[in-house]
C-alpha positions in Angstrom: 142.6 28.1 170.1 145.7 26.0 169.0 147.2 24.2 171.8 145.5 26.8 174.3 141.7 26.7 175.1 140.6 29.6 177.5 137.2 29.1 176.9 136.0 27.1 179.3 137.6 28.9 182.5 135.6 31.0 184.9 137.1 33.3 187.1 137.9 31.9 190.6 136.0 34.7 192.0 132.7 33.1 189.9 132.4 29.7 190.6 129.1 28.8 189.5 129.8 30.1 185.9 129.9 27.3 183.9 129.6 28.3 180.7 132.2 29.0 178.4 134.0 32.1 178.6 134.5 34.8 176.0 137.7 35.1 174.0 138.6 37.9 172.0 140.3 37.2 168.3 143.2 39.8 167.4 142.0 42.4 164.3 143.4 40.6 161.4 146.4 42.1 160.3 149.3 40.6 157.6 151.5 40.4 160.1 149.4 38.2 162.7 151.5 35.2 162.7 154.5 37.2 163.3 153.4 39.2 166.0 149.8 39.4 168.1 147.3 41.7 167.7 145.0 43.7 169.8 143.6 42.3 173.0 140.8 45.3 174.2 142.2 45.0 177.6 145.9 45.4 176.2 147.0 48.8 178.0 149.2 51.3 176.1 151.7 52.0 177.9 154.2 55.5 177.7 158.2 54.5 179.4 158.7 58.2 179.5 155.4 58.6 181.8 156.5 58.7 185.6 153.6 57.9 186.9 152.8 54.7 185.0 156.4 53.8 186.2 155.0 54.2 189.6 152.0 52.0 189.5 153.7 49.5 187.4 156.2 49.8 191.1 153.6 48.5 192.7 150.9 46.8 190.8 153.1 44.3 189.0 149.6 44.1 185.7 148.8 41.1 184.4 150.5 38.7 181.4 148.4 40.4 178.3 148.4 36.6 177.0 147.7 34.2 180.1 146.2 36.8 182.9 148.3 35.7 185.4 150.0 38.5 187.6 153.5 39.7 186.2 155.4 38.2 189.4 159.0 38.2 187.3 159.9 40.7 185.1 158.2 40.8 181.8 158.7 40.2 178.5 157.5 42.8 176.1 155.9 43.0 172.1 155.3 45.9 170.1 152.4 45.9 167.8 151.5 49.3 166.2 151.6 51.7 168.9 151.1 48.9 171.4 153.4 47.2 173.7 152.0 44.2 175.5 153.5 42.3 178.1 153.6 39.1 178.9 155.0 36.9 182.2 157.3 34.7 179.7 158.5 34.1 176.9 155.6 31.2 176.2 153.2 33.9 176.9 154.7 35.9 174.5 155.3 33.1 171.5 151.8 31.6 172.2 150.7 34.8 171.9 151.8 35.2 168.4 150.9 31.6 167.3 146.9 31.6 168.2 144.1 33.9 167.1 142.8 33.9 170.9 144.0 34.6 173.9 142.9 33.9 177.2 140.1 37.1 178.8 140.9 36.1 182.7 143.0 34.4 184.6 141.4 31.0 185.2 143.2 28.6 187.3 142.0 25.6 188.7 138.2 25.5 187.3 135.6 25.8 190.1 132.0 25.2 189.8 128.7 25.1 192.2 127.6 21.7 193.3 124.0 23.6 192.7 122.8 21.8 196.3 122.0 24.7 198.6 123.2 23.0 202.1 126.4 22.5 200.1 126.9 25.5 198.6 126.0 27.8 201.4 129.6 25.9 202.7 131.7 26.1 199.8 131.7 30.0 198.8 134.0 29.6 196.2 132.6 26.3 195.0 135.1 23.4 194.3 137.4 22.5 192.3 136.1 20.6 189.3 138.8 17.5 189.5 137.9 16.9 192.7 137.4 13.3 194.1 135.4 13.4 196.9 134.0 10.7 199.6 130.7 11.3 201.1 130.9 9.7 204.4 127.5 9.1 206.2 125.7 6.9 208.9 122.9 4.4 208.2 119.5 6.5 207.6 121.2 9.7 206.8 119.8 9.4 202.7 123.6 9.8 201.3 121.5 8.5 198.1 119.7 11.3 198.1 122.4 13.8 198.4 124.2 11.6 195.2 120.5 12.0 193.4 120.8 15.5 193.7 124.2 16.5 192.5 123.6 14.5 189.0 120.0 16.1 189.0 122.0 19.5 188.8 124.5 18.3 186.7 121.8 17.2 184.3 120.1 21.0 184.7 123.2 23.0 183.8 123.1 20.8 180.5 126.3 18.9 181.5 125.9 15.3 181.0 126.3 12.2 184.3 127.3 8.9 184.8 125.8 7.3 188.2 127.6 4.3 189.3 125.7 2.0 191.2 126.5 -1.1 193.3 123.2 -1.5 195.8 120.3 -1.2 193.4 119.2 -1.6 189.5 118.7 0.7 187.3 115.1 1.4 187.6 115.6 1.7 191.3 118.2 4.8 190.3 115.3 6.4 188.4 112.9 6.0 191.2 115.2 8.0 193.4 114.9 10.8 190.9 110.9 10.4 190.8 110.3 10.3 194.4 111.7 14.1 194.6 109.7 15.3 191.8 112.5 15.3 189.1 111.7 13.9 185.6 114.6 12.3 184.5 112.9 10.6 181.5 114.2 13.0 179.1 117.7 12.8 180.0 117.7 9.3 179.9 115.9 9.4 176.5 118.7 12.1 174.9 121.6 10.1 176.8 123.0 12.8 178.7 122.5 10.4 181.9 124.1 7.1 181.8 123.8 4.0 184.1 127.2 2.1 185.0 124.9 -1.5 186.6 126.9 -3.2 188.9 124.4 -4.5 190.3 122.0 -7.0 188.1 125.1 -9.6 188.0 123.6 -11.0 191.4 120.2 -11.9 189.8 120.2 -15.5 187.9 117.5 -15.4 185.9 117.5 -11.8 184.5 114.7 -12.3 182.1 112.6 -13.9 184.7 112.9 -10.6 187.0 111.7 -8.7 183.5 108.7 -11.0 183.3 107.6 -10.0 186.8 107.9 -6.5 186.4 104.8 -4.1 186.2 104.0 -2.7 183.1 105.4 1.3 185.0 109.0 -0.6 185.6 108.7 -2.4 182.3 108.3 1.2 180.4 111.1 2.6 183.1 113.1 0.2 181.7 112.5 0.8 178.2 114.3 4.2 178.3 117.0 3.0 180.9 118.1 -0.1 178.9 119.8 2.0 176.0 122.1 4.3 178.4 122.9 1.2 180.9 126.2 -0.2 180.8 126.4 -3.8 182.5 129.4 -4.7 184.5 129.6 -9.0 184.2 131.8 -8.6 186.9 132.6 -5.9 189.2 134.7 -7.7 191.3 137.1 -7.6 187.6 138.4 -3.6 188.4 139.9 -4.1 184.4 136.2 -4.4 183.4 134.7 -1.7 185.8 137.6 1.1 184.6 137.0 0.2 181.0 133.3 0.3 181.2 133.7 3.7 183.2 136.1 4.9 180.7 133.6 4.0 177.8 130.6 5.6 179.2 132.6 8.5 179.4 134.1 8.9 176.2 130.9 8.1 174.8 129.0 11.0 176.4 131.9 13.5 175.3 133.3 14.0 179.3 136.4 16.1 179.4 136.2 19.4 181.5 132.4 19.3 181.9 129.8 16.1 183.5 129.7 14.5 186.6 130.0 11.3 188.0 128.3 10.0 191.3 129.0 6.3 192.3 126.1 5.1 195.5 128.3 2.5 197.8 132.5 2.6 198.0 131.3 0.0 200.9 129.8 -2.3 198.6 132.5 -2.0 196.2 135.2 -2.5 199.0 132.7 -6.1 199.6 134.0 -7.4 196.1 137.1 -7.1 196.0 140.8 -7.5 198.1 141.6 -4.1 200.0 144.6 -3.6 198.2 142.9 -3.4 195.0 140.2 -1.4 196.2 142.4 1.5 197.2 144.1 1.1 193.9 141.4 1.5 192.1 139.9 4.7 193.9 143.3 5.9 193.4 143.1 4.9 189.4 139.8 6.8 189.1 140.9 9.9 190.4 143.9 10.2 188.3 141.9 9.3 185.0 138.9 10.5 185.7 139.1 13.8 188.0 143.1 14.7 187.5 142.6 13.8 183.5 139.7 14.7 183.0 138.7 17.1 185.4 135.3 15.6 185.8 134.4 15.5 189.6 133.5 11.9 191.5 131.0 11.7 194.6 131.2 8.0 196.0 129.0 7.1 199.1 130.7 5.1 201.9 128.2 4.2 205.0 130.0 4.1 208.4 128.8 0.6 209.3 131.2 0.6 212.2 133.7 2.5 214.3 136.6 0.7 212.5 138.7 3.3 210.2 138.5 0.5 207.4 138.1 0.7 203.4 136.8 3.2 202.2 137.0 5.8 205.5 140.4 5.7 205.8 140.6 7.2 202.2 141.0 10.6 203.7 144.7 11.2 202.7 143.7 10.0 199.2 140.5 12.0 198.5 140.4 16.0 197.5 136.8 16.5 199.9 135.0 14.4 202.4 131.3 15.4 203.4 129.9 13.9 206.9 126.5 12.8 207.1 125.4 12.2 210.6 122.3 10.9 212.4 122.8 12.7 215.7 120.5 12.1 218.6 121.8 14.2 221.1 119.8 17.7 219.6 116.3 16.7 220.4 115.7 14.5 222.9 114.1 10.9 221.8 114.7 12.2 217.7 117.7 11.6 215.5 118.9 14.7 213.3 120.3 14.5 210.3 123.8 17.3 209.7 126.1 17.7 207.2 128.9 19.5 207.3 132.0 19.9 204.8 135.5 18.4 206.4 137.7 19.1 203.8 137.7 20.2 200.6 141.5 20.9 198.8 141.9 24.1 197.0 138.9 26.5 198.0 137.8 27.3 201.6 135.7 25.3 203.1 133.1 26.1 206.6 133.3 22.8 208.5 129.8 24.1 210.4 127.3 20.9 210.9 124.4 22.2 209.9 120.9 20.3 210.3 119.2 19.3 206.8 116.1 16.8 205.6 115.1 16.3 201.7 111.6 17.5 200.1 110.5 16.2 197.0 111.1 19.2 194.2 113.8 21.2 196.4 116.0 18.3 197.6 118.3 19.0 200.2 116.9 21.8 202.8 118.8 23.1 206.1 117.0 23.9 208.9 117.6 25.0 213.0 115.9 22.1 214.9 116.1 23.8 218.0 114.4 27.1 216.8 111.4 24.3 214.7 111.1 23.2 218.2 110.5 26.7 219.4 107.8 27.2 216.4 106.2 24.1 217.2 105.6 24.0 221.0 105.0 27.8 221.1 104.1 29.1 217.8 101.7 25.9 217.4 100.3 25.4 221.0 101.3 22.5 221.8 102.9 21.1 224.9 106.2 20.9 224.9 107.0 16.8 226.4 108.2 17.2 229.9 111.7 17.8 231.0 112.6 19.4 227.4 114.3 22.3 227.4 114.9 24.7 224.6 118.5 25.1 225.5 120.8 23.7 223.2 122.6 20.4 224.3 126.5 20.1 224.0 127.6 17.6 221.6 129.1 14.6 222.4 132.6 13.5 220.0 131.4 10.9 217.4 132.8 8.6 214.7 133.0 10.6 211.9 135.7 12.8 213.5 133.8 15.7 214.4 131.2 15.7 217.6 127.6 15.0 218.3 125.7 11.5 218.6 125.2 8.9 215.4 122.4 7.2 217.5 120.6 6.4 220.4 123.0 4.0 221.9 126.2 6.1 221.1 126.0 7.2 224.7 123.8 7.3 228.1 120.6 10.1 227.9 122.4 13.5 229.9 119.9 14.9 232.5 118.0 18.0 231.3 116.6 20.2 233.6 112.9 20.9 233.9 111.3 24.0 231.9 109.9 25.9 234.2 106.4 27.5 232.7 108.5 31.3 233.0 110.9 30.3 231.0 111.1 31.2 227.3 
């Protein structure tokens, strides 16, 4: 389409469609550029015919051009023994100036992260120019999670950039292996792409290639032509334009996604001021430009609302990841739960999750496991354990439960007696 391209819009109501849509080209006609032709869900409509009076009284139809409901009068185009109507006079003039028109009203594009524990939260998906901070506590695998989005990305056949401040490259490919996801082949077409901004703290870099093993020295065979080495990440000018390269380079406007690991390690290298800016910079260009969607990792190292948890006004979505110790006695639990996401409704319900190699993230009820195991399985359960379901104590995400054993003093549990069930 000229100037207007439906074609990459799913409905609302079908977030996880995220292939292009259909559009339907008028009938050619001589007098096309004049006026628009056909549409197959263009109604014919009759002034003289009451009852179509009536339902247009209260079904207001929708713009034959954009989809969008006729909320203000209408402005009207005969064609043939058509009239179509349109929700203003843009409608109407686009209308006549392109050979397509958009099938269904789009909106805001939302897609499926294509994570199950995620998904099963976000009924309508997200939006896809969404900036959103993954908040987690030490040991709750917010790597993973990051792993897993790009490795869904990649399946949908939309391409990925994965930012990363903790680890080398070959270490980002490991993270893939361990769950049983060949990435090889992705790296090999270039539909995943490396941002390092890491390797600038090793000296001598040729002396850590020497020392590799002949599996990492293959690794990084494929992983050296889709890497993109930041000198300097401390230098936001270099990060941006490095970011903005890899993405022009993979073709990322309206489709890909882009993970970064550590917003703490980032925040590390540079003032606070120009940290925030920065964030701030990324999610106009990248998410609000481009529509492309940013998860950055943050670990709560501490109870101070510092860079990059005090982002929340800033961000479109925050997901908590919590190590909570006060479901089972003496055993941390890993929840998630959505906090906010702008645009689409969102269940903030913590839910308890661990990662297996080949599915990724998996939710599971610890209390009803522990049911299955000291019942189902015959063992004992450890004395004074209950099956009743402790009340959770506030934490330092925002939201309650424990982040670890010394978050608070053990509560008293009452002895099982051998009756109860």
């Amino acid at each position: 389409m000229n100037g207007t391209d439906g074609s990459d819009a799913p409905h609302p109501d079908d977030p996880g469609s995220d292939d292009s849509e259909a559009v339907e080209s008028p009938p050619s006609d001589s007098g096309a550029s004049e006026s628009p032709a056909g549409d197959s869900d263009a109604k014919t409509r009759d002034s003289t015919d009451s009852d179509a009076s009536d339902s247009d009284a209260t079904d207001p139809g929708l713009c034959d051009f954009c989809r969008l409901p006729l909320s203000k009068g209408r402005e009207t185009l005969d064609h043939g023994d058509r009239t179509y109507e349109f929700c203003s006079g843009a409608c109407r003039d686009a209308m006549a100036e392109n050979d397509r028109v958009f099938t269904e009203y789009h909106g805001f594009r939302r897609i499926r992260t294509g994570v199950s524990g995620l998904d099963r939260f976000l009924p309508q998906g997200f939006p896809r120019n969404s900036f959103v901070l993954v908040s987690n506590d030490e040991g709750a695998r917010d790597d993973a999670l990051l792993t897993e989005l790009v490795w869904r990305t990649l399946e949908r056949g939309e391409p990925a950039v994965v930012i990363t401040f903790t680890q080398p490259p070959i270490s980002v490919v490991e993270g893939f292996l361990s769950l049983d996801w060949n990435v090889l082949p992705y790296l090999e077409s270039g539909q995943l792409h490396v941002l390092d901004c890491f390797t600038y703290r090793v000296s001598d870099r040729d002396r850590m290639f020497e020392r590799m093993n002949e599996w990492n020295r293959h690794i990084h065979r494929i992983t050296r032509g889709v890497t993109e080495t930041v000198r300097d990440p401390g230098d936001v000018s270099e990060l941006q334009n490095k970011l903005d390269s890899c993405l022009e380079a993979l073709g990322m406007s309206d489709r890909g996604f882009v993970a970064v690991d550590s917003l703490t390690e980032f925040g590390s290298l540079v003032q606070p001021i120009r940290a925030y800016d920065c964030v701030k910079d990324v999610r106009a260009d990248v998410c609000k430009g481009r529509f492309v969607p940013v998860f950055a990792g943050a670990t709560l190292a501490h109870e101070d609302q510092t860079f990059p948890h005090d982002l929340g006004y800033a961000v479109d979505g925050i997901v908590d990841m919590q190590m909570n110790g006060g479901i089972v006695d003496d055993t941390l639990i890993k929840r998630l739960r959505i906090r906010k996401m702008n645009g689409v409704l969102s269940i903030p319900e913590w839910v308890a999750y661990e990662f297996t190699a080949g599915k990724g993230l998996v939710t599971f009820d610890p209390i009803q496991e522990m049911r299955d195991t000291y019942e189902g399985g015959g063992r004992e359960r450890p004395r004074g354990q209950s099956h009743e379901r402790p009340r959770d104590r506030p934490g330092p995400n925002g939201g309650d439960g424990d982040t670890g054993p010394d978050s608070g003093p053990p509560r008293q549990q009452a002895e099982t007696r051998p009756d109860e069930g």
